[in-house]
C-alpha positions in Angstrom: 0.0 0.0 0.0 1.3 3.5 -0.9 2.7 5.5 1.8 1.3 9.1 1.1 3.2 12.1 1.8 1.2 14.3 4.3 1.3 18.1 3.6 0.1 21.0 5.7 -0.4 24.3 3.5 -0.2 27.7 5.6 -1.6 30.3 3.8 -4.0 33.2 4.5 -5.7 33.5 1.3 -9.1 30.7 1.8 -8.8 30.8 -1.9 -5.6 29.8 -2.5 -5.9 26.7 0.3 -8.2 25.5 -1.6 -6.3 25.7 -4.9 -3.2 24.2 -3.5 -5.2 21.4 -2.1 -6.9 20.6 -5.0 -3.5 20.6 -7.4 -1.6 18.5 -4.3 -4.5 15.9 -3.6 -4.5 15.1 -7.1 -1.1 13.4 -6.9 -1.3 9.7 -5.7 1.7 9.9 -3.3 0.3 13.1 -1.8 -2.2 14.3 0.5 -3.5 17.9 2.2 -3.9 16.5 6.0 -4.6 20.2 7.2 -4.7 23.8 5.9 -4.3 26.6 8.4 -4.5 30.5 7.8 -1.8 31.6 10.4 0.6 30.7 12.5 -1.2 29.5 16.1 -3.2 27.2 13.7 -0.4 26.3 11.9 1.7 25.2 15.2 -1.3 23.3 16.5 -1.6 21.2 13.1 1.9 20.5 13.6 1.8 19.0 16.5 -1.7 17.3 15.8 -1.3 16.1 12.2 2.4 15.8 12.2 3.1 16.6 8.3 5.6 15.4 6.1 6.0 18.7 4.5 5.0 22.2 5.4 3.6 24.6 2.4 3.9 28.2 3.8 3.2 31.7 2.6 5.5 34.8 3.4 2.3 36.8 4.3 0.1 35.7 7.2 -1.7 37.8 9.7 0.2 38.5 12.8 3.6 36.6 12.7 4.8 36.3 9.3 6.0 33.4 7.6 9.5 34.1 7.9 9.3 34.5 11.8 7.3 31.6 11.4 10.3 29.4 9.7 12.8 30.8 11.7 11.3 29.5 15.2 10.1 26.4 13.7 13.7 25.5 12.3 15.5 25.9 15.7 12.3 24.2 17.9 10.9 21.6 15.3 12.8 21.3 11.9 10.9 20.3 9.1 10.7 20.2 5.7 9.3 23.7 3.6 8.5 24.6 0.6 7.8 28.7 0.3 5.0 29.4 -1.6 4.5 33.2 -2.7 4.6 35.3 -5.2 7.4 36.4 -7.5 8.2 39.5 -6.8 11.8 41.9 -7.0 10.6 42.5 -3.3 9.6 39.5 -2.3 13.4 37.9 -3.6 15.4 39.0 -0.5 12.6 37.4 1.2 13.0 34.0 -0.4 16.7 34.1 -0.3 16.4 34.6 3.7 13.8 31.6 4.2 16.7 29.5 2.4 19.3 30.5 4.5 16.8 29.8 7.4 16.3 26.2 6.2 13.3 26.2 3.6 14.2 23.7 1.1 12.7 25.6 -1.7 10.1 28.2 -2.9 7.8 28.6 -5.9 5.3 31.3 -6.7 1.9 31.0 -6.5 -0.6 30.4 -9.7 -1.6 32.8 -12.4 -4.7 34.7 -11.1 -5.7 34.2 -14.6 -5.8 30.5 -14.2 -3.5 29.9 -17.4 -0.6 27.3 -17.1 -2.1 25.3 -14.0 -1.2 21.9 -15.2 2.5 23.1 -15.8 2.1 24.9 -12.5 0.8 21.8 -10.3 3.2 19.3 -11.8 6.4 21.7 -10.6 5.0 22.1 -7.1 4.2 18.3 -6.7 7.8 17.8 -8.1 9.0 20.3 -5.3 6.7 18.9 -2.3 8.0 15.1 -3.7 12.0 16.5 -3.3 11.8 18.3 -0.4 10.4 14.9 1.7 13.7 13.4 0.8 15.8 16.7 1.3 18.5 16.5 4.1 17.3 19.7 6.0 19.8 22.6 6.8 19.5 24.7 9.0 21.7 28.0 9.8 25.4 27.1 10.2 24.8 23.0 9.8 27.3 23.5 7.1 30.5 25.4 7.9 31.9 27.3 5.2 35.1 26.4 4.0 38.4 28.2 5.0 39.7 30.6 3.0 41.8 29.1 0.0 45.4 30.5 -0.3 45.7 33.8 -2.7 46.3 32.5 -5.7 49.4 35.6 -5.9 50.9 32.9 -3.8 50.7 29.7 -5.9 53.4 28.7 -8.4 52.0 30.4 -11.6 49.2 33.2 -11.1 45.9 32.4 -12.5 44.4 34.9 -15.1 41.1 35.1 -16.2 42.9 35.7 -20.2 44.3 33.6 -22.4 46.2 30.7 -20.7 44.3 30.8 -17.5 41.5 28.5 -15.9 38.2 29.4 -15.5 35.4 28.0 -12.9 32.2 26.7 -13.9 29.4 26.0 -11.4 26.0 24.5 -11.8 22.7 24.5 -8.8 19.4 24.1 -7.9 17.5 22.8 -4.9 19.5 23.8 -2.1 21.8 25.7 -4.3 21.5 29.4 -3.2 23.2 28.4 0.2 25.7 26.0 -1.5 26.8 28.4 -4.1 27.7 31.1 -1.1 30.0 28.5 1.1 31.9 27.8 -2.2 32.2 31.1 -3.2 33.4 32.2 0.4 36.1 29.5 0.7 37.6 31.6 -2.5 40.2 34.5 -2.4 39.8 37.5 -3.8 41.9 37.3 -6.7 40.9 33.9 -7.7 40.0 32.9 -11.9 36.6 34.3 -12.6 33.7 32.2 -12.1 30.7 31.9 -14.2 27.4 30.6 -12.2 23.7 28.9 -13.1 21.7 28.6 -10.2 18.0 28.0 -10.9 15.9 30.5 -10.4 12.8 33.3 -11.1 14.0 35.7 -13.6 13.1 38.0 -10.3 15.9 36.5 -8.0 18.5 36.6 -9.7 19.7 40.3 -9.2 19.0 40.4 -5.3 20.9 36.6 -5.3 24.0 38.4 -7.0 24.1 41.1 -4.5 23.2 38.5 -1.5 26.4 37.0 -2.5 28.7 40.2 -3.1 28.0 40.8 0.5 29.1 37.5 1.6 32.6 36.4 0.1 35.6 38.2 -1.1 34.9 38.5 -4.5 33.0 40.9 -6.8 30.1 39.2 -7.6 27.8 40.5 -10.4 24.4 39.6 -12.4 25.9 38.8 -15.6 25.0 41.6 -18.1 26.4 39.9 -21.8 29.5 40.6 -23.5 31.7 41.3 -20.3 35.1 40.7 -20.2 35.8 38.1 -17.4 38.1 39.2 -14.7 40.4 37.3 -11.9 38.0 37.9 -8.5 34.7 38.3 -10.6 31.7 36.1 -10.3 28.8 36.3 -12.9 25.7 34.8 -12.2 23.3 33.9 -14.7 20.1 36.3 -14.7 17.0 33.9 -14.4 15.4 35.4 -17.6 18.6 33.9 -20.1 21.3 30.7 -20.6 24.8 32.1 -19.5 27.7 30.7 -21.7 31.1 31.8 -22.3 32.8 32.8 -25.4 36.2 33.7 -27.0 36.7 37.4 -27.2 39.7 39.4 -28.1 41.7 39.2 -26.0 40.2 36.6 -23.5 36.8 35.8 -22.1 33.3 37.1 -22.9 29.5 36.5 -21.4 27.3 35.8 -23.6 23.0 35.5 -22.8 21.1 33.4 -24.8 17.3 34.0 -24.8 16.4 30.3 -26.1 14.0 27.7 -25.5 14.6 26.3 -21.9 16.9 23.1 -21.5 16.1 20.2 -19.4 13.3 22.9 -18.3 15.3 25.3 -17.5 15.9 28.8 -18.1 19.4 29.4 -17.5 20.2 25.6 -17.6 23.5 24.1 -16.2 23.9 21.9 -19.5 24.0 24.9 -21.6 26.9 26.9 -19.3 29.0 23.7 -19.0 28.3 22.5 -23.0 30.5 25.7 -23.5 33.1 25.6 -20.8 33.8 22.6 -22.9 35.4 24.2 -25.7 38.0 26.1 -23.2 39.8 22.0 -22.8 41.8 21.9 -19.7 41.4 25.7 -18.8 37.9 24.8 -17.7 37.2 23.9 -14.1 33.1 22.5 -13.5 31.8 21.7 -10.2 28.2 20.9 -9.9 26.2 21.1 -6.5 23.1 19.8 -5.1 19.9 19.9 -7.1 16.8 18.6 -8.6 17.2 16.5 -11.8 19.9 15.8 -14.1 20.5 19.8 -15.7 24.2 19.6 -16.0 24.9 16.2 -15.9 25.5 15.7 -19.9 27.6 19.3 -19.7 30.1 17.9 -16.9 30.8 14.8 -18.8 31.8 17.1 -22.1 34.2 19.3 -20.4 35.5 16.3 -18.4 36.2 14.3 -21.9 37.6 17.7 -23.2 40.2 17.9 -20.5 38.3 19.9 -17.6 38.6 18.9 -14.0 35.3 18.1 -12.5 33.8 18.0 -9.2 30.6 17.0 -7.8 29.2 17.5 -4.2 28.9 14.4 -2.5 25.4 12.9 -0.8 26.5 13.8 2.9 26.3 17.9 2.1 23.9 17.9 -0.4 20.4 19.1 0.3 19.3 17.2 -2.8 21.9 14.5 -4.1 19.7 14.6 -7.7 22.0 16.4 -9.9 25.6 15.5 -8.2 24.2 11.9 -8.6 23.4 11.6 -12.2 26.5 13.5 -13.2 28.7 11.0 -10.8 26.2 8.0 -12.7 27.8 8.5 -16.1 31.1 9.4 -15.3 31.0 13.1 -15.6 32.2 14.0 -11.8 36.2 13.3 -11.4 36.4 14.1 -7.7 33.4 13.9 -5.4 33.8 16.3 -2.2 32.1 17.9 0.8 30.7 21.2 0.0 33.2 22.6 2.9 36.0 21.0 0.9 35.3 22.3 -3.0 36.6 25.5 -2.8 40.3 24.5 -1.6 40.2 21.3 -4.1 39.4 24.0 -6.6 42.1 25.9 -5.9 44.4 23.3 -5.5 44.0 22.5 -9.3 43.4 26.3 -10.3 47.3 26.6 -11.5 
């Protein structure tokens, strides 16, 4: 007999319980055991219906949702999936319920009904992963210690001709990932290009999120720039990031095409040309949803490229890493505290 998933949506909106309940019940692994339209209700279906998985909204009546998250992830962790809409406001929002310990966040449906099916099939998919996600909380992950300068290594590393260049591919659990691997990183390290899935919203507010957080200059990537040592550029949700050859060195380039693998930017498509650059490419792909990158890792890794993969024991969702381990793609598996200075280590 199937062992349903029990899910408890938190929302204010009476009309929007009902739509998520309808969309969720309609999967035959999960089920709505409760809906609640604040917090006191929430935290007494908790302890009554003891969910599987937690639906919540940013805006309730009274304590918020991210007040909300934050108490429940220190007294009663749990998995979450934020559900809200996409707003430029509402992104510094959703990046703080991550770094709280929210395993992921989708908007809520058109109010003009249109795209439902798409829209029910991605937030089953999200309710489905986040059961199996290995929950993080604030600081269950140290970040790694900072790598040596690379001024200090045998042969400096330029982001020009000659040099290497980091690759790095997310999703699920990525937005915390991606910032412990970029802090373990000096600040004259090769440039690093970035696809982290997410809302064409995010993107901007994740960019500066970042910046604030790590030694480098970290920047939503623009098109055409001119990569540069200590420079990250992180793919803005709306376009594919690759790199191209410019003159001399390095270029961005955005590519408004179809999505890949179903996403818009799309790991495959960044790492399919990091491939071209040989042994001057570095890739690392990190916890997600899915198999977006997998195919790209192996190409740079036949091309020459070092590879690395985050390993099961730090990963929120071991989806990603996996199938690019599966077929060969990932050279080195590592902790996420360890990829930075294994990067490094290589990065001459």
């Amino acid at each position: 007999m199937l062992t349903k998933t029990r899910v408890l949506i938190i929302d204010d909106s009476a009309l929007m319980r009902v739509v998520l309940s309808k969309m969720i019940d309609a999967a035959p692994d999960l089920e709505v055991v409760g809906c609640a339209p604040d917090a006191p209700t929430a935290r007494a279906m908790i302890k009554t219906l003891n969910p599987d998985v937690l639906t919540l909204d940013f805006h309730m009546p009274g304590m918020d949702g991210i007040e909300f998250l934050n108490r429940l992830m220190r007294l009663r962790p749990m998995p979450v999936v934020m559900v809200s809409s996409f707003t430029e406001a509402a992104s510094e929002t959703a990046l703080k319920a991550l770094e709280l310990g929210a395993v992921d966040f989708i908007g809520k449906p058109r109010a003009d009904g249109r795209g439902l099916d798409d829209y029910a099939d991605e937030l089953v998919d999200r309710i489905r992963a986040a059961k199996g996600a290995r929950l993080r909380r604030q600081g269950t992950f140290a970040a790694a210690p900072a790598a040596p300068s690379v001024s200090a290594l045998p042969e400096r590393v330029s982001g020009q001709s000659g040099g290497r260049v980091i690759f790095i591919g997310a999703s699920t659990g990525g937005t915390e990932a991606v910032k412990d691997v970029l802090s373990g990183f000096p600040a004259d390290c090769p440039p690093i290009l970035v696809v982290q899935h997410m809302p064409e919203s995010f993107t901007a507010s994740f960019a500066r999120r970042l910046d604030r957080s790590c030694a480098l200059c970290v920047v939503e990537a623009a098109g055409n720039e001119k990569i540069e040592p200590g420079h990250v550029y992180v793919a803005p949700g709306h376009s594919h990031l690759r790199i191209k050859r410019g003159s001399p060195g390095y270029l961005t380039e955005l590519l408004h095409t179809p999505p890949v693998n179903r996403h818009r930017p799309s790991v495959d498509v960044l790492f399919d040309s990091a491939a071209a650059l040989g042994p001057q490419a570095i890739g690392v792909i990190l916890t997600g949803m899915g198999k977006d990158g997998a195919q790209g890792l192996l190409k740079m890794r036949q091309a020459g490229a070092v590879t690395f993969g985050q390993d099961e024991a730090s990963s929120v969702i071991y989806g990603m890493p996996r199938e690019a381990f599966q077929i060969g793609a990932v050279e080195e598996q590592c902790a996420l505290h360890d990829i930075a200075r294994r990067v490094m280590a290589v990065a001459h």
